[in-house]
N, C-alpha and C positions, 0 to 999 in steps of 0.2 A: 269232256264230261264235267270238268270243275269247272267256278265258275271265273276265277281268278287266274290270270296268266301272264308272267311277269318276262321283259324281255330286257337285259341291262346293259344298257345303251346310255349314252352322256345328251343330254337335255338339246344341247345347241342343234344335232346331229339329227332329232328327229322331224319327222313331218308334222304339221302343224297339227292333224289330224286325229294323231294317237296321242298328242301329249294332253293327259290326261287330271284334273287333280284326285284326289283317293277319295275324300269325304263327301259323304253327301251330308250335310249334319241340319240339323235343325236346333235355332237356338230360341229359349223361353226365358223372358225377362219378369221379375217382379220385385218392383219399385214401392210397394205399399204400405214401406217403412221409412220411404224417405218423405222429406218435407217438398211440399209445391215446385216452390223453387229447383230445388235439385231431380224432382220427375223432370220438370222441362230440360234442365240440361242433361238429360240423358235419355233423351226420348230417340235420341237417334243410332242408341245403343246398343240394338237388338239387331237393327237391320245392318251395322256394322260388322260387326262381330260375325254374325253367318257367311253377310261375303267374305270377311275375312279366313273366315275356316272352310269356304266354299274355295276358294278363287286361289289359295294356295299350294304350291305342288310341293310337297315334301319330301316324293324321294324323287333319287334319278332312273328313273326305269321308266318305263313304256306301262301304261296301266292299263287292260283292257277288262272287259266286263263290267259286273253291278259296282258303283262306290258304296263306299264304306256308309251306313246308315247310323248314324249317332245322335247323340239330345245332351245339348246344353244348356241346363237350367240355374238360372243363374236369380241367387235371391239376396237382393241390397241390403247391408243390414244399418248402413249409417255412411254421412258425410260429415268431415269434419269442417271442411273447406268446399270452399264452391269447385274445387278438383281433387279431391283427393275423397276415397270411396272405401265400405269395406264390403265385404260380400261370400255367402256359399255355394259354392258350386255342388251342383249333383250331375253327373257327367255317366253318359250310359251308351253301350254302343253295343250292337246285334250280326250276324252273320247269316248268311243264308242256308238253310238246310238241302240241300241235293235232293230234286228230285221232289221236291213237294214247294206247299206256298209258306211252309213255315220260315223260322227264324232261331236262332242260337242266341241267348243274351251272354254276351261276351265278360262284358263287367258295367257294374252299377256301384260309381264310388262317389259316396260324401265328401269335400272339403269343406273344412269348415273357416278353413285359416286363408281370404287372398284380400290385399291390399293394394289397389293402384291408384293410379290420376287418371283421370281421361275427362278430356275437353271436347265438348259438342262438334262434331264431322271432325274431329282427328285423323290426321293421316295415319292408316297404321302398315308398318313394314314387314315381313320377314327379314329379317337379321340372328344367323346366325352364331355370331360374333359377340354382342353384346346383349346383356341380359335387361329388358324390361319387364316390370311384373303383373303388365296386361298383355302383351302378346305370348312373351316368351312361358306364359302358364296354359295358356291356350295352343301354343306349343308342343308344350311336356305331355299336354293328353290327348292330342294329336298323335305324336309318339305313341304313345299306349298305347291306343289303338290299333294304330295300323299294325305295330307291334303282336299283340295279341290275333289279330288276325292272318298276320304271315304264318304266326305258329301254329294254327290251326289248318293250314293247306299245307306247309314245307316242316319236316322235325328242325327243329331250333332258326324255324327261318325269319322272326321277328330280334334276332338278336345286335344286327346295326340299327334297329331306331332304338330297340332300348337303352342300347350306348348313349346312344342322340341323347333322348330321356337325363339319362345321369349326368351328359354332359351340364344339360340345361341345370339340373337340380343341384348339381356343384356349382354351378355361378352364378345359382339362388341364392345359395349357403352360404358363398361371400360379400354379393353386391345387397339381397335383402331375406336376413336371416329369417323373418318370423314367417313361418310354413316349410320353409325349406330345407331345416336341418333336423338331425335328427330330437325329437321326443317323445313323450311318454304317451301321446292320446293314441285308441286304437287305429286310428290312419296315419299314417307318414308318407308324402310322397320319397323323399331321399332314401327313405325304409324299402317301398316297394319297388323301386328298381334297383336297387341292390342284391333284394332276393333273388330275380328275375334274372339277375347276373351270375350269383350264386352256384358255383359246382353242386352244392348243394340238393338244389333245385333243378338242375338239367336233365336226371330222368322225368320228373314230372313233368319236363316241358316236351320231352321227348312222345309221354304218355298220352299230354294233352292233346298232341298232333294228333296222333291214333283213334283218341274218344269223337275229335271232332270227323277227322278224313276216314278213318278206318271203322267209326260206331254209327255217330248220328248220320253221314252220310248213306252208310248203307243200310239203317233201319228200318228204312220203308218200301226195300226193295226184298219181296219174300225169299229171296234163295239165299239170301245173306244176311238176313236177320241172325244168325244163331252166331255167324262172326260179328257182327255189331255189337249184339251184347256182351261176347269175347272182350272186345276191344273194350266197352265201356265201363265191362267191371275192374278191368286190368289195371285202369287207374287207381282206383279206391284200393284194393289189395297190393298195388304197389306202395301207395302212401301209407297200408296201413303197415307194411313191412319197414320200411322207412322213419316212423315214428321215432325212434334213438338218436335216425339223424339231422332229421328237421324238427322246427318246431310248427306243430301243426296251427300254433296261435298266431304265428307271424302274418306279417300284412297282406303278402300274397295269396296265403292260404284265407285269411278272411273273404278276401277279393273275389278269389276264385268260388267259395262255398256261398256266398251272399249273392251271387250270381246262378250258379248252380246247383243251388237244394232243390227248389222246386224242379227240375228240370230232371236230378236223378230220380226223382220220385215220379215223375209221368212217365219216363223212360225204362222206369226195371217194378212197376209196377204190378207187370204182369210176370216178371221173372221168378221161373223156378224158385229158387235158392235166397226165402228172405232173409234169412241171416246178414247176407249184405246191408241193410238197415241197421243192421246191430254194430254189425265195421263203422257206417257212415255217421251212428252215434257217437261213436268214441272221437272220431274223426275233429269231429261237428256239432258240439253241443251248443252251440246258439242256433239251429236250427231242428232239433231233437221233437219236436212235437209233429212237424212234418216228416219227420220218419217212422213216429210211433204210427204216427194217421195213416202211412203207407202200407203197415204190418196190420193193417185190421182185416 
């Protein structure tokens, strides 16, 4: 029934056939703040980068079904040197909904903070050994990803790449501090996989499974709709119960609502009981206008 099915097996061991890589990504470059000179050297840096995060295998498993659908946009902000670059990423990846043509937006995060070198047709590696801050970033939300999306087919089943994840972010933190450790801006990558690690946070990710495998999946199938919606509010009146012990401003929870406002709103739109709007205000008041607009 699902779409995803994982078989864990050691890489050498399988047939050529199923070994598989996870992402399907799509990557968007814009260069319109660099000078001439530096567009041309990195003109070949779009079509890098996607094989790069195309051609990759991340985990050890056997991957069968849809890959993973993602967007990497990626917007230069300055060269200081004929190799050395700074740049934001806006980094966005989706899921498939069971059973229909739609889609899940999984998470949609800004970076604003990545600094590397790269030299026109660079070879680039996987290495996960050594920390560089053009691969091994493209790494980390690689990680995320997949991560996020294990945990919405298996309860807490993205929890070895999030490790991955922190590993990467701890050997940001030492080999190139700025981005990778913790401060004060509403994003922190070191921030958000630590939540994601977080005892804390293990019901909600327990929950998240649920909303995705046990709500939006069975939504569009009428004998199951009444458990969908079960499942989907289960989340929010768990996190509203929760509130003493998380904090609902932290980075995961931005992550997860900047992703998911609109989506509770199309989804319990039609639900009985709008008071849920009123939980998902308290919750979520950086998106508080689309829940007022839900309640009309």
């Amino acid at each position: 029934m699902k779409k995803i099915f994982v078989i864990i097996c050691i890489i050498t061991f399988l047939p050529a056939f199923i070994i598989a890589q996870e992402l399907d990504a799509t990557v968007i470059v814009k260069d319109e703040q660099l000078d001439i000179s530096s567009r041309e050297r990195v003109s070949t840096f779009k079509d890098q980068i996607q094989d790069y995060l195309n051609n990759t295998k991340y985990t050890r498993k056997a991957w069968e079904g849809d890959k993973i659908k993602c967007t990497f946009n990626i917007f230069f902000n300055g060269a200081s040197d004929e190799v050395s670059y700074s740049a934001q990423l806006v980094v966005s990846s989706q899921r498939p909904i069971e059973a229909t043509k739609l889609n899940s937006l999984m998470m949609t995060i800004l970076d604003n903070s990545w600094s590397f070198k790269y030299q026109k047709n660079q070879a680039m590696y996987f290495n996960q050994t050594d920390f560089d801050p053009l691969t091994s970033m493209l790494d980390f939300y690689a990680y995320i990803i997949i991560g996020f999306d294990f945990d919405s087919y298996y309860k807490l089943g993205g929890t070895e790449y999030f490790q991955k994840a922190l590993d990467i972010a701890a050997k940001g933190g030492s080999s190139s501090p700025k981005g990778w450790q913790y401060e004060s801006n509403a994003y922190n990558r070191r921030a958000l996989v630590d939540n994601l690690l977080n005892a804390k946070y293990q019901q909600f990710r327990q929950d998240y499974f649920d909303y995705h495998y046990n709500g939006l999946d069975l939504f569009h199938t009428e004998d199951q709709k009444q458990s969908a919606y079960s499942n989907i509010v289960r989340l929010i009146k768990n996190l509203d119960k929760m509130r003493d012990q998380i904090d609902t401003r932290s980075v995961l929870m931005k992550v997860f609502f900047d992703a998911k406002a609109g989506e509770f709103v199309e989804y319990l739109k039609n639900y009985s009981d709008k008071s849920i709007f009123n939980t998902l205000k308290k919750l979520d008041p950086p998106h508080l206008s689309k829940y007022d607009e839900a309640m009309k």
